[in-house]
N, C-alpha and C positions, 0 to 999 in steps of 0.2 A: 519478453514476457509471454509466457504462456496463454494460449487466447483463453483459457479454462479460469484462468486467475482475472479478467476483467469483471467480473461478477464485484470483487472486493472495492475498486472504484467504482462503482455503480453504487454499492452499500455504503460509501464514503468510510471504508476502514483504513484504505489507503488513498493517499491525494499526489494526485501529478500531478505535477509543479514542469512548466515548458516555457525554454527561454527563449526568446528571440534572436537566433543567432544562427551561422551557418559555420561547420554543421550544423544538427538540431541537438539541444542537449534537453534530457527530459529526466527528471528525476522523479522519484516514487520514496514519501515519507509517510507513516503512519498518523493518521488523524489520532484527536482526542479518542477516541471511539474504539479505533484499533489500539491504541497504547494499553485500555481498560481491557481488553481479553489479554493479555500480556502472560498472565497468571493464570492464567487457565490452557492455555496453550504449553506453557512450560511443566505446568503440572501433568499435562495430559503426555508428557514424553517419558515419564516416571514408569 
């Protein structure tokens, strides 16, 4: 991940989710928050 896109976790648009495990597995899902610009984002590629 781009250090330019940490702003969107910081906004809570997307949420890292970090497992306890080795390696480290880290996943990045859209909160409620980000799912709601969904449509606006796709619109805006129009």
């Amino acid at each position: 991940m781009c250090f330019g896109h940490w702003w969107k976790v910081e906004d809570e648009i997307v949420v890292r989710k970090k497992y306890p495990q080795v390696p480290t597995k880290v996943e990045y899902l859209l909160s409620e928050e980000g799912l709601s610009i969904v449509p606006i984002v796709n619109f805006s590629k129009l």
